[in-house]
C-alpha positions as CSV (number, residue, x, y, z in Angstrom):
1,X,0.0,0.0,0.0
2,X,1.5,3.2,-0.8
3,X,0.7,6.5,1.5
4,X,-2.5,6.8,-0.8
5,X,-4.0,3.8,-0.6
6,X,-3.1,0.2,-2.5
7,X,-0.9,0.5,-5.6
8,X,-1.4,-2.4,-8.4
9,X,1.4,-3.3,-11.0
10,X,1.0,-4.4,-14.4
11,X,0.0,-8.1,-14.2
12,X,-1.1,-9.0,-18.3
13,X,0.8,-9.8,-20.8
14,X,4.5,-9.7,-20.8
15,X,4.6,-8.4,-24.5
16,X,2.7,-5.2,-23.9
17,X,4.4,-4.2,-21.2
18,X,7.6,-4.3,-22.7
19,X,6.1,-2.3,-25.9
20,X,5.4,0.7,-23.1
21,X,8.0,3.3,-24.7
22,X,9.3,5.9,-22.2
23,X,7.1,9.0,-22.2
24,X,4.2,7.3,-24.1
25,X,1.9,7.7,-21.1
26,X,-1.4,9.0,-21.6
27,X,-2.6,12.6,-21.2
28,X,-2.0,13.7,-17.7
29,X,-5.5,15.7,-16.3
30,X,-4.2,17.7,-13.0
31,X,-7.0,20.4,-13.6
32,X,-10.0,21.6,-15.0
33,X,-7.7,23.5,-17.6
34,X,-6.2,20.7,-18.7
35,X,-8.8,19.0,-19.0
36,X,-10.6,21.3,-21.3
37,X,-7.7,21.5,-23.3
38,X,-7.8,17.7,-23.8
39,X,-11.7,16.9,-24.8
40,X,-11.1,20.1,-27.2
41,X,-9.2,17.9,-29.1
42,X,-11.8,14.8,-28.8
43,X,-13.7,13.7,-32.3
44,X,-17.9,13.7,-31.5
45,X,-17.1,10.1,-31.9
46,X,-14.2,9.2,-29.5
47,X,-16.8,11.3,-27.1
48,X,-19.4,8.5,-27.3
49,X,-17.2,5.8,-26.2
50,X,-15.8,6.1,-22.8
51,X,-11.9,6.7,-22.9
52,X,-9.3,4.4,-21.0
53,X,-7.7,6.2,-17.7
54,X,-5.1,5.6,-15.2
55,X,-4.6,6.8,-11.6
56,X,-1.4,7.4,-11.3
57,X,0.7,6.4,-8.2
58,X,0.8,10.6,-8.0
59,X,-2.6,10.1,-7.8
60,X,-3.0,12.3,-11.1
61,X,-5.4,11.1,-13.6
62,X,-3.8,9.9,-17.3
63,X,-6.4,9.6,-20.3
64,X,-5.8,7.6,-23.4
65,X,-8.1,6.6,-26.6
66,X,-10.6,3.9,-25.3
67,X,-8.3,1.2,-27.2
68,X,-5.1,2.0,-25.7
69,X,-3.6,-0.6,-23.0
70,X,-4.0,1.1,-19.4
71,X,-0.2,-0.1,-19.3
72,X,0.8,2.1,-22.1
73,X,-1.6,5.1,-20.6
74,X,0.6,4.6,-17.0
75,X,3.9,4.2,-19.0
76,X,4.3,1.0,-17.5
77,X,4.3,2.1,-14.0
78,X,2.5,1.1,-10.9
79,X,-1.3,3.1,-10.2
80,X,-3.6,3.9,-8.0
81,X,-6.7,2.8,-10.1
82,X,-7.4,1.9,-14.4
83,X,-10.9,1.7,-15.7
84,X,-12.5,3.3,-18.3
85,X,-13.9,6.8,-18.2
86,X,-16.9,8.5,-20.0
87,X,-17.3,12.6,-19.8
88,X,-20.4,14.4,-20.4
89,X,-20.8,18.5,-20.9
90,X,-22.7,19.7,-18.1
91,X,-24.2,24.1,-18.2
92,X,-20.9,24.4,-15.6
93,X,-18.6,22.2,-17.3
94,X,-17.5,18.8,-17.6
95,X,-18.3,15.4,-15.6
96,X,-17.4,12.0,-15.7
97,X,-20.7,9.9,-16.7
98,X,-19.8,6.4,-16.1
99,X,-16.6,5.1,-14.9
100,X,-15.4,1.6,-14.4
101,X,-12.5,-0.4,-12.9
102,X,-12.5,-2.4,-15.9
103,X,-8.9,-3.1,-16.6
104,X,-7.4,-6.9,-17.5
105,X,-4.0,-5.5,-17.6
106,X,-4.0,-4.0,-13.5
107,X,-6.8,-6.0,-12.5
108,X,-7.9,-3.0,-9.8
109,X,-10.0,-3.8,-6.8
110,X,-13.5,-2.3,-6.5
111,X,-11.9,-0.5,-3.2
112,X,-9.6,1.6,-5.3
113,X,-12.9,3.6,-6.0
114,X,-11.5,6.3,-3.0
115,X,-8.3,7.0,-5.6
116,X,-10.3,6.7,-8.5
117,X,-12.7,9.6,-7.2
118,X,-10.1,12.2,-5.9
119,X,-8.3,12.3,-9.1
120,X,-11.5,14.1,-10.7
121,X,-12.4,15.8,-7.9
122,X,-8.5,17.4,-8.0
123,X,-9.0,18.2,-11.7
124,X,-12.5,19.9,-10.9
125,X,-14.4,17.5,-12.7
126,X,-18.2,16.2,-11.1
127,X,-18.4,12.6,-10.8
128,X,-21.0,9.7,-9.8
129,X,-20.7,8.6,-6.2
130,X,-19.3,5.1,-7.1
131,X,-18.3,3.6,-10.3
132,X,-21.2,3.1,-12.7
133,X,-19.9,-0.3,-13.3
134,X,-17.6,-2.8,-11.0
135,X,-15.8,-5.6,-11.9
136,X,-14.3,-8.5,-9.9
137,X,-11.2,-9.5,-10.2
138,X,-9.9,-12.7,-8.8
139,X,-6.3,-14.9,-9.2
140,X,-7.3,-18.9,-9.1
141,X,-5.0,-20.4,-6.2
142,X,-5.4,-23.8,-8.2
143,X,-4.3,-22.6,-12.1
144,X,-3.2,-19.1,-11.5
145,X,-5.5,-17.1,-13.9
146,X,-6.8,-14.2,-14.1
147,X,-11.2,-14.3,-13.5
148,X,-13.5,-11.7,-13.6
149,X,-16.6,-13.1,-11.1
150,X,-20.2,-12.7,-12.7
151,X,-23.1,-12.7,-10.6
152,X,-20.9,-13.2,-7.4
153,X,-19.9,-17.0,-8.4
154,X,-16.5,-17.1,-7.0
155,X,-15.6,-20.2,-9.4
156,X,-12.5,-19.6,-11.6
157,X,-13.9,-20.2,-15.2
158,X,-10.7,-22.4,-16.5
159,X,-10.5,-24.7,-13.7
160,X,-13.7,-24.6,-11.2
161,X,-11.6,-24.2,-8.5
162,X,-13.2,-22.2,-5.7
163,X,-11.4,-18.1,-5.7
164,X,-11.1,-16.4,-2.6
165,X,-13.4,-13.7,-1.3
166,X,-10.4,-11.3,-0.9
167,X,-8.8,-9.6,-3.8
168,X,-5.5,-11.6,-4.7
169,X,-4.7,-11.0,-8.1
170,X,-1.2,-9.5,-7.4
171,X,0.9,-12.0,-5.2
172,X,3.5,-9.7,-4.5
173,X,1.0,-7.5,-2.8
C-alpha cells in the first residue's frame, strides 16, 4: 500500500508491457484547464465511447483513446486505479458519466474507487458517487488465472476451483 491507498502493477501480458516506450503515457489531467484543453481535441465520436484512464501512483489522472492498453496510458508504471472513463458537458462544465475499474492489464480492486474519485475531484471534474460499473477480479489459487466473477460466483472459469473472497490478483501484494 503506498501513503495513498493500494498500488497495483502491471499483471497482463508480458509483451505489452515491454512495448510501453518511455514517455508514451497517456494525457496527464491535473485540472479543470487541462482538462478542457484535452476533450477540445476529442472527435464527436471518441466522445461516445468512454476513454481508457489511469490513476497514477501521483494520484494524477492519465487519459488515453478507449483502445489504448492502461499499461501504455501509465507508461508502465505502478497506479492507484485503471478503468475506463466517460465525460459528459454539463451548463458548468465537464463530468465523468460512467466510470469503471474495468482493466485486465492491472486488475484493480472495487476498493480503489477512494483514488479513482479524488483524481477528478482534484482536476475539478463532477463525478457519480461510485463507479457506474464494477468488476471482480480474482487470481485462481489452483491454475493461477486471471477471472473476472459474474453474478458473485467465485468459481474460476478455467479450472472450477473455488477463488477467494479477498482480492488476490497481485501476489506480490
Amino acid at each position: 500500500m503506498s501513503a495513498r491507498g493500494r498500488s497495483y502493477r502491471y499483471v497482463g501480458p508480458v509483451e505489452l508491457k515491454a512495448a510501453v516506450r518511455p514517455g508514451s503515457g497517456g494525457c496527464r489531467i491535473s485540472s479543470a484547464a487541462e482538462f478542457r484543453d484535452w476533450i477540445a481535441g476529442r472527435s464527436a465520436a471518441e466522445l461516445t465511447e468512454p476513454f481508457t484512464f489511469v490513476v497514477g501512483a501521483d494520484g494524477v489522472l492519465r487519459l488515453a483513446p478507449r483502445r489504448s492498453e492502461h499499461v501504455a496510458c501509465a507508461g508502465g508504471d505502478m497506479v492507484l486505479g485503471a478503468g475506463e472513463i466517460g465525460f459528459v458537458r454539463e451548463a458548468d462544465g465537464w463530468a465523468v458519466s460512467e466510470v469503471s475499474n474495468q482493466s485486465t492489464g492491472y486488475c484493480p480492486d472495487i476498493d480503489s474507487w477512494s483514488e479513482v474519485a479524488s483524481a477528478p475531484d482534484d482536476a475539478g471534474l463532477g463525478r457519480p458517487s461510485g463507479f457506474t460499473h464494477e468488476v471482480v477480479f480474482r487470481r485462481c489459487p489452483g491454475c493461477q488465472e486471471h477471472n473476472i466473477v459474474r453474478e458473485n460466483d467465485f468459481v474460476c472459469v478455467f479450472c472450477d476451483s473455488d477463488l477467494p473472497e479477498v482480492w488476490n490478483v497481485d501476489p506480490t501484494v
